[in-house]
ROROTOR-166272 format. One record per residue (C-alpha): residue number from 0; x negated, y, z negated; residue in one letter. Coordinates in pm, 1 decimal. Each point is the difference from the previous one (the first is absolute). Example, Ala and Ser with C-alpha at 12.3 -4.5 7.8 and 13.67 -1.06 7.14 Angstrom:
BEGIN
<site 0 <-1230.0 -450.0 -780.0> 'A'>
<site 1 <-137.0 344.0 66.0> 'S'>
END
This chain:
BEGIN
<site 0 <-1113.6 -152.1 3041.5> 'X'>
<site 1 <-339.7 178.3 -24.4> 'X'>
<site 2 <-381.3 -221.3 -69.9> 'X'>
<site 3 <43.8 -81.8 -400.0> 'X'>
<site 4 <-143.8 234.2 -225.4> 'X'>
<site 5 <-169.9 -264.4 -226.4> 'X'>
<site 6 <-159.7 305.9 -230.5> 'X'>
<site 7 <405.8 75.3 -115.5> 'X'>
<site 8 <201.9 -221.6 -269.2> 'X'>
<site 9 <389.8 99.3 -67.5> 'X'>
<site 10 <104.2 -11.6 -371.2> 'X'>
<site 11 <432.4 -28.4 36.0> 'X'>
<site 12 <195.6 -17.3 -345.2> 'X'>
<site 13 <384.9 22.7 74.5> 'X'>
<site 14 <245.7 26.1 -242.2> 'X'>
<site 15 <420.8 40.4 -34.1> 'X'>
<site 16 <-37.3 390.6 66.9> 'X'>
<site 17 <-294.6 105.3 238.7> 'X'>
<site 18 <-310.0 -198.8 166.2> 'X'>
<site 19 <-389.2 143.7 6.4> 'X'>
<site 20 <-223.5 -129.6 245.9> 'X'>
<site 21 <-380.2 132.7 -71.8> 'X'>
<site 22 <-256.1 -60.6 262.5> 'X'>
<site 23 <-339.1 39.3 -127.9> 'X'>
<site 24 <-401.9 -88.2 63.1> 'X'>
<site 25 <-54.0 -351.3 -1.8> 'X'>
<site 26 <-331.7 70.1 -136.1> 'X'>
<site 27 <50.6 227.3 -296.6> 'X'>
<site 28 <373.1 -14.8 -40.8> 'X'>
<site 29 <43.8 392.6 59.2> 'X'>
<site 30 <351.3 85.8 93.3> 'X'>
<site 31 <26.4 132.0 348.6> 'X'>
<site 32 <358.1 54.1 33.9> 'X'>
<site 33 <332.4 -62.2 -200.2> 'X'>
<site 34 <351.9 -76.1 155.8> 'X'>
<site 35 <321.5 -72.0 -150.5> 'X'>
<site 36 <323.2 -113.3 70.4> 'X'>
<site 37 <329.7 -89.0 -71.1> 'X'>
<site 38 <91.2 -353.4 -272.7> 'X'>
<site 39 <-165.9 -344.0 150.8> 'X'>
<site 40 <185.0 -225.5 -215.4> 'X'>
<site 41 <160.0 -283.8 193.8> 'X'>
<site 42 <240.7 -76.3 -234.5> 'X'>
<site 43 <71.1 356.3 -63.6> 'X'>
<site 44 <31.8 178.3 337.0> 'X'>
<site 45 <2.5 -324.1 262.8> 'X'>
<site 46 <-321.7 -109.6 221.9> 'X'>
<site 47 <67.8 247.7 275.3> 'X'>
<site 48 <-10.9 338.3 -277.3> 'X'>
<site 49 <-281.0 -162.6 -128.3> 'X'>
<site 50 <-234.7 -59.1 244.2> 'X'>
<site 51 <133.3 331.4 173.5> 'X'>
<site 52 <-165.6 142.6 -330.5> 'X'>
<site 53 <-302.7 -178.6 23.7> 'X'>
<site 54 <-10.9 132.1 366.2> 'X'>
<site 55 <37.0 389.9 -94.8> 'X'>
<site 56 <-211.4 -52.8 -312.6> 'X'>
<site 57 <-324.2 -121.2 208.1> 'X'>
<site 58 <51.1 185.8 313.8> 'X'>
<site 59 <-3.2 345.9 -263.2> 'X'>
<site 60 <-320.7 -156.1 -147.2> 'X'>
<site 61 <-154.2 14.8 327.9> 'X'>
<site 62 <107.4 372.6 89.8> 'X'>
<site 63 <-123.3 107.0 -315.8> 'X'>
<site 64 <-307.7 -126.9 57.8> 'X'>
<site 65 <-14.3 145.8 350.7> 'X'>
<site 66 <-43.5 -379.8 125.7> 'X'>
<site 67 <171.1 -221.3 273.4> 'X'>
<site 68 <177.6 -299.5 -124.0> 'X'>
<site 69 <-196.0 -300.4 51.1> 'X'>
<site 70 <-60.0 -307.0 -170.4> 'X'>
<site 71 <-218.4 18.9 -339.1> 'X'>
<site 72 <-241.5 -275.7 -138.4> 'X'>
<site 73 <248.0 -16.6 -316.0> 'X'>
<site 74 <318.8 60.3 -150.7> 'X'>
<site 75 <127.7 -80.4 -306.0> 'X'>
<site 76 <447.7 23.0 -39.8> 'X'>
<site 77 <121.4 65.8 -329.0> 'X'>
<site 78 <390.1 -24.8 23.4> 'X'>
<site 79 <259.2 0.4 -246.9> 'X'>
<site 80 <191.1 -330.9 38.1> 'X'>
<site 81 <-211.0 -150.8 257.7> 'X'>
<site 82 <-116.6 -270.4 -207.9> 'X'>
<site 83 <326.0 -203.4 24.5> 'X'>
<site 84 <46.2 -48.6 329.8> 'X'>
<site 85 <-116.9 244.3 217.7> 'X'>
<site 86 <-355.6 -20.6 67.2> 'X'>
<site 87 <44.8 -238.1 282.3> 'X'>
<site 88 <193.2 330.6 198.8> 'X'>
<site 89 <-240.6 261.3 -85.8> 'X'>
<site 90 <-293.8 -235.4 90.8> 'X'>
<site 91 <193.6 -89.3 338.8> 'X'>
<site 92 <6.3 427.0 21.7> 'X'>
<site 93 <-351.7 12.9 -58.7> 'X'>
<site 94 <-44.8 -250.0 237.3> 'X'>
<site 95 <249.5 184.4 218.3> 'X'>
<site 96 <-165.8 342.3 23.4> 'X'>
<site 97 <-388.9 -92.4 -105.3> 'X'>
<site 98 <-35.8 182.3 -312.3> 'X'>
<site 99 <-317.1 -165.7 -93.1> 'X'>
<site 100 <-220.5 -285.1 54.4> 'X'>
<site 101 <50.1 -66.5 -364.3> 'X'>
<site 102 <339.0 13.4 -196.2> 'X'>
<site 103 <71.2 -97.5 -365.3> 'X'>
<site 104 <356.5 41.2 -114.7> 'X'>
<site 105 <143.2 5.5 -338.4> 'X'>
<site 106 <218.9 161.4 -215.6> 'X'>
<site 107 <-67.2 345.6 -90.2> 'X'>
<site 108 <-59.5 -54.0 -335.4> 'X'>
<site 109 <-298.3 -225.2 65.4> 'X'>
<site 110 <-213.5 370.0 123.7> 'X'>
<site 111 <38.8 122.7 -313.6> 'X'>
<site 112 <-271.5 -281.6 -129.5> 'X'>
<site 113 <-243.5 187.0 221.2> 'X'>
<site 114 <89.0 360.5 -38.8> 'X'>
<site 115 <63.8 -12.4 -376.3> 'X'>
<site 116 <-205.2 -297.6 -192.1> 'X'>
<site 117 <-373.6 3.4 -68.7> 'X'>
<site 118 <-45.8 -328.2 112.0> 'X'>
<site 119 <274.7 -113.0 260.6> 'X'>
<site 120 <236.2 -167.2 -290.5> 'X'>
<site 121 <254.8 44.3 -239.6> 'X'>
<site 122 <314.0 152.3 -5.7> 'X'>
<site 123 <165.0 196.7 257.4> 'X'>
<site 124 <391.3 214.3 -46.4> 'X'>
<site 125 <196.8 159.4 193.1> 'X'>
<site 126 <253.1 242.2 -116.1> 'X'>
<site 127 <119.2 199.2 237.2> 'X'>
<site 128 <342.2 -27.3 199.7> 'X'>
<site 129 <-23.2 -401.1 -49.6> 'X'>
<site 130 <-197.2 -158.2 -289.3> 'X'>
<site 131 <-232.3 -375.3 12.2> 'X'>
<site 132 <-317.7 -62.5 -190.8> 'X'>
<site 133 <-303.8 -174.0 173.4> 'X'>
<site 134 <-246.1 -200.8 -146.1> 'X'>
<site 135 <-340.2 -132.5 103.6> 'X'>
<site 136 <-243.6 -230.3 -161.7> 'X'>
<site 137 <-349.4 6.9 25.9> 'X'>
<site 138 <33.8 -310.0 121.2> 'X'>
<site 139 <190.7 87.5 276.2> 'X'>
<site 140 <360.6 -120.6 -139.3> 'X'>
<site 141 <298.4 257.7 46.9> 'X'>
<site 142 <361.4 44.0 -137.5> 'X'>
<site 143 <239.9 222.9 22.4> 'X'>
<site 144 <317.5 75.5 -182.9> 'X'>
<site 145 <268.5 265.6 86.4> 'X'>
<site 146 <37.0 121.5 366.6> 'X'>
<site 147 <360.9 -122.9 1.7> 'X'>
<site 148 <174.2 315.5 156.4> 'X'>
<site 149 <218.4 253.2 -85.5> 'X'>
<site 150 <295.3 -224.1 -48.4> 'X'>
<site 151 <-178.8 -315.3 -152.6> 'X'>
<site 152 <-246.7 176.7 -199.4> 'X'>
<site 153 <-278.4 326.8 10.5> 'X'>
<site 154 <38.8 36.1 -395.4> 'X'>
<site 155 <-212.3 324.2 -87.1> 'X'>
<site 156 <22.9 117.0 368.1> 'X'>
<site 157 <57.1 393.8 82.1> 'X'>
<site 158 <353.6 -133.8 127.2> 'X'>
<site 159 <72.8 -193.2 -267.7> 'X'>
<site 160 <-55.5 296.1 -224.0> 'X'>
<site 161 <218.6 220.8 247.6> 'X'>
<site 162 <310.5 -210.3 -11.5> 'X'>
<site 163 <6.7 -45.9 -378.4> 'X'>
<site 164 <-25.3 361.5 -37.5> 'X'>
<site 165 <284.2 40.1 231.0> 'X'>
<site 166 <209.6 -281.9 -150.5> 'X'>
<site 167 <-63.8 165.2 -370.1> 'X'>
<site 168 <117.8 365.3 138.9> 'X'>
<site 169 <332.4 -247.5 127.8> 'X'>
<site 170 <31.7 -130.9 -304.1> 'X'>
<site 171 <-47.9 317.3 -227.7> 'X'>
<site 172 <233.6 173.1 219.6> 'X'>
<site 173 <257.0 -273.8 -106.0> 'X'>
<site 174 <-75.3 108.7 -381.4> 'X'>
<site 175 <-87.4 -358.4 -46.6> 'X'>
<site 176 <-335.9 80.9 -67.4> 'X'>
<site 177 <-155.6 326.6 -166.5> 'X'>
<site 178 <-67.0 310.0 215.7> 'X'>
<site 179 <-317.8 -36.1 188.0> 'X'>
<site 180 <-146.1 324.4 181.1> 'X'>
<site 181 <-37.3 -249.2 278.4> 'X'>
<site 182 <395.0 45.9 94.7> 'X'>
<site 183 <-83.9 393.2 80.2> 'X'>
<site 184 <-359.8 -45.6 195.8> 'X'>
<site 185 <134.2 -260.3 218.6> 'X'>
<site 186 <325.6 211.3 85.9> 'X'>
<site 187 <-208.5 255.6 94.8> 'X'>
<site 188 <-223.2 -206.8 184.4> 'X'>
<site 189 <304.5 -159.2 201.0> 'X'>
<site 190 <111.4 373.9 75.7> 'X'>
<site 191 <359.1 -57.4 -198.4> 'X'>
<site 192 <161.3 87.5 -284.4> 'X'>
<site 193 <262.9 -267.4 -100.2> 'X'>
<site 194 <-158.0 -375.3 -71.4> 'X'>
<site 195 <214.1 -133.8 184.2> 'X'>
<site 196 <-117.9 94.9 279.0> 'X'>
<site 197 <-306.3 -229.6 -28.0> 'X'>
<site 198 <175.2 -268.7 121.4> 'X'>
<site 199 <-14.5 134.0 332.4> 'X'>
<site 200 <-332.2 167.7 28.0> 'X'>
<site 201 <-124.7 -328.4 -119.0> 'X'>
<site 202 <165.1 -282.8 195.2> 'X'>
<site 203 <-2.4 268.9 288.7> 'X'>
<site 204 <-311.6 -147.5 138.6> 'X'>
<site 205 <-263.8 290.5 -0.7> 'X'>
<site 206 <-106.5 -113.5 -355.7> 'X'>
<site 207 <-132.0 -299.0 102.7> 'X'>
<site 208 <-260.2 -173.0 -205.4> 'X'>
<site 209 <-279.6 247.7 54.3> 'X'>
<site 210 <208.4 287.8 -78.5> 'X'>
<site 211 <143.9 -166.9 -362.7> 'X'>
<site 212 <-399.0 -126.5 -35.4> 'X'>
<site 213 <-83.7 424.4 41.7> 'X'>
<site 214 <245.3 38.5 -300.5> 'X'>
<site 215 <-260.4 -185.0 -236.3> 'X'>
<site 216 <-230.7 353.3 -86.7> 'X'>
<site 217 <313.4 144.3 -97.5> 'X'>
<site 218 <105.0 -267.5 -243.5> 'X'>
<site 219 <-369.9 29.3 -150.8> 'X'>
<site 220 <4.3 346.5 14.1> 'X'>
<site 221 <278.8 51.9 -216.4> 'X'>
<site 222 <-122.5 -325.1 -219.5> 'X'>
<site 223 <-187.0 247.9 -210.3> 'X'>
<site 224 <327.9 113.9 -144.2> 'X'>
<site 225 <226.9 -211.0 72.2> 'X'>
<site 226 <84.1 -308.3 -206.5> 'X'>
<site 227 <224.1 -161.1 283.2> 'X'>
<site 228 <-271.8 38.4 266.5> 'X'>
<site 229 <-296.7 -67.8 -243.1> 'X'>
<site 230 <196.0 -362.8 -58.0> 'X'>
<site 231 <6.4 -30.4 369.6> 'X'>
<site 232 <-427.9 65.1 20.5> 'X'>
<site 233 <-17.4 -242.0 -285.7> 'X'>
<site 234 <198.1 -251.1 118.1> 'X'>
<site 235 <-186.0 -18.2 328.6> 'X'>
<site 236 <-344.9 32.9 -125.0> 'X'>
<site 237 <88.4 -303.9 -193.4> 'X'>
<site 238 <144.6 -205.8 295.6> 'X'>
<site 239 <-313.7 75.8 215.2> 'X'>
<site 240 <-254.0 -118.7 -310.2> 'X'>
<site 241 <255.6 -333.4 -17.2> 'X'>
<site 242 <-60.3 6.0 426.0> 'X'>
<site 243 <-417.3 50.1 -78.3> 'X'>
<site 244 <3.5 -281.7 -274.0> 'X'>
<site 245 <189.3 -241.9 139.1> 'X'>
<site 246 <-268.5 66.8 294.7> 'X'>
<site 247 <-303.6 -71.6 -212.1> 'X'>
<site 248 <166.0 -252.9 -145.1> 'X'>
<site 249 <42.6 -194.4 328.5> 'X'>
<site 250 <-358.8 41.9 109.9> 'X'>
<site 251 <-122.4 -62.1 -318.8> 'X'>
<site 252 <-245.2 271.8 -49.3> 'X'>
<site 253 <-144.4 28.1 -340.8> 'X'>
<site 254 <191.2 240.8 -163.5> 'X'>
<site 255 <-296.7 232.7 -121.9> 'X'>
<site 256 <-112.0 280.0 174.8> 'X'>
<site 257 <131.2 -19.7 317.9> 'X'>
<site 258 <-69.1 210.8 302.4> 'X'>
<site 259 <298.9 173.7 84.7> 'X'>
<site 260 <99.0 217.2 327.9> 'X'>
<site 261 <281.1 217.0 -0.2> 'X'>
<site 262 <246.8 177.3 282.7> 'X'>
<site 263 <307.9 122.4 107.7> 'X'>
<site 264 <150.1 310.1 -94.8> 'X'>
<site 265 <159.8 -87.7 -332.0> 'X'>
<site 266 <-388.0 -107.8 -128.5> 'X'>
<site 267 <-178.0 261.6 198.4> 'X'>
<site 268 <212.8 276.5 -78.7> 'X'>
<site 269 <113.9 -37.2 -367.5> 'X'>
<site 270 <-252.9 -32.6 -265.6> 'X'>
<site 271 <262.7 -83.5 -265.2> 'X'>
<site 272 <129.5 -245.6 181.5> 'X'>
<site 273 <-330.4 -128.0 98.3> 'X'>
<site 274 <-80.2 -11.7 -388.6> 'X'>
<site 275 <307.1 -133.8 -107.1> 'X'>
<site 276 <-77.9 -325.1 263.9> 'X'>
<site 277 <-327.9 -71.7 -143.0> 'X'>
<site 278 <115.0 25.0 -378.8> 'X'>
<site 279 <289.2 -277.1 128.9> 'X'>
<site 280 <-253.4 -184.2 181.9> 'X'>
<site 281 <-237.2 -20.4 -348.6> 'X'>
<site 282 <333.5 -99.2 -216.2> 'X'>
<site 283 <6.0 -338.5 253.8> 'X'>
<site 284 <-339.0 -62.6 -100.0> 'X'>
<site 285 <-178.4 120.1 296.1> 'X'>
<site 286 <-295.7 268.3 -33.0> 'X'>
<site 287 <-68.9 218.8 295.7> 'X'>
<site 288 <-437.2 58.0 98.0> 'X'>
<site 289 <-34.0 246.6 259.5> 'X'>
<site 290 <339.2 165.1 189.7> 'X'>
<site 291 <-2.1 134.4 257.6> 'X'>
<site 292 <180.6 228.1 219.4> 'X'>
<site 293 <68.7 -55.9 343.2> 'X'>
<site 294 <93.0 322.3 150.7> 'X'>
<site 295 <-90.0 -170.9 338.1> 'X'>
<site 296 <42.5 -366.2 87.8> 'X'>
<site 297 <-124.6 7.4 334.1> 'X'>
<site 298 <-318.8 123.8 -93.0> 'X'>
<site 299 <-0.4 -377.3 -173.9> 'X'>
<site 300 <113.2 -120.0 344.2> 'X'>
<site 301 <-290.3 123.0 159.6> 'X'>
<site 302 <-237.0 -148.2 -259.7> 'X'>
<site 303 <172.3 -365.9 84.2> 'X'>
<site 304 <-5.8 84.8 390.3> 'X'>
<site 305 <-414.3 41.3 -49.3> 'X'>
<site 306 <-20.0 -307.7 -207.8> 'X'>
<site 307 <147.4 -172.5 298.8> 'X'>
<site 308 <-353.7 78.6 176.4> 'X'>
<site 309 <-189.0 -131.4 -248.3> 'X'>
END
């Protein structure tokens, strides 16, 4: 491998559906060049797929940038999942391929902190395929609650939202429950015409849990509209403020204006479902300060990365 560029850090945040790696100045924190790749949770895709993504996601960083892979002064790993058992394997890749003469890995979540609070702490959700809220202390004490999975939990996740709306278009299609204009969209979305034909297209294998996650801005869509699908939005906004109280609860943070950053498609994308979290969040007793938005959690990445120079 080339001499270490000690003026680069790497800012990584890896999720369930696609990686970013972000190499940027050491000194000011100016992007230089963004990569991405495919999912780099462990527990979703297996250690090979996800270090394979970690691989394709920094080597892209570096071509953008018009720069030779070498070794950086920092780098900061934000992964989905990693925080249960995996960051002994992607430290032994770090190791492996010298990413950096400094590494910090965490859970994605924890970048938010950076990227989205005014001062470093507070509360930090995720809504996007899978669902877990962060929280940090000023005192440095974390919890988390949520993160579960597809099958255990992700309550107010995009794929949680997906399969309900498919499940309700099952059911209405039974006549056990009222018509629901979900039944039509999702035929046509499937390409067929009788519902029974779901079955198929559904345990076929290409909708997999990305795919019935993409269904979730439909469901939303027709929300406006629909009573069936606007239950469904409810429902989950509700399970997610349960996910960021409980959360808050367990890191006992006072429950007065706290800092609160925000990502994932479901909270990114939707204001009304956005709204409809925070009004649930405020009926547990919890008042939101400052949210914000994290379009970008590797730009939080980086910010960690450059702390580790400090």
């Amino acid at each position: 491998m080339p001499t270490p560029n000690l003026s680069l850090v790497l800012g990584i945040d890896g999720g369930a559906t696609s990686t970013v790696a972000l190499l940027a100045d050491a000194a000011t924190g100016g992007a230089l060049g963004r990569g991405t790749g495919g999912p780099s949770n462990i527990h979703a895709v297996g250690i090979e797929a996800a270090v394979h993504a970690l691989e394709a996601a920094v080597a892209a960083a570096f071509r953008a940038a018009n720069q030779t892979p070498t070794t950086v002064a920092a780098a900061t790993l934000g992964l989905a999942g990693v925080d249960l058992d995996g960051v002994g394997v992607i430290r032994a890749w770090a190791d492996h391929v010298q990413l950096a003469e400094k590494v910090s890995i965490a859970n994605d979540a924890t970048l938010l902190f950076a990227a989205g609070t005014p001062d470093g702490w507070g509360l930090a959700m995720v809504a996007g395929t899978g669902s877990i809220a962060f929280t940090l202390g000023k005192d440095g004490k974390t919890a988390r609650t949520g993160g579960w999975g597809y099958l255990l939990g992700d309550e107010g996740s995009a794929y949680r939202m997906g399969l309900l709306g498919i499940r309700a278009a099952c059911r209405s299609a039974d006549g056990i429950t009222p018509p629901t204009k979900l039944l039509p969209a999702l035929l046509e979305k499937f390409g067929i015409t009788d519902p029974r034909d779901m079955i198929p297209v559904v345990y076929g294998g290409k909708w997999d849990k990305a795919a019935i996650a993409g269904l979730a801005p439909l469901v939303l869509e027709l929300a406006t509209d629909d009573q069936t699908a606007a239950s469904i939005m409810e429902q989950q906004a509700l399970e997610l403020a349960k996910t960021a109280a409980g959360a808050v609860t367990a890191g006992r943070l006072p429950p007065e204006g706290i800092p609160i950053a925000l990502t994932g498609g479901l909270l990114l994308r939707s204001e009304p479902f956005r709204t409809q979290f925070l009004e649930h969040l405020r009926g547990y007793g919890i008042t939101p300060g400052p949210v914000g938005l994290v379009e970008d959690p590797a730009i939080g990445a980086v910010t960690l990365a450059r702390k580790l120079l400090s």
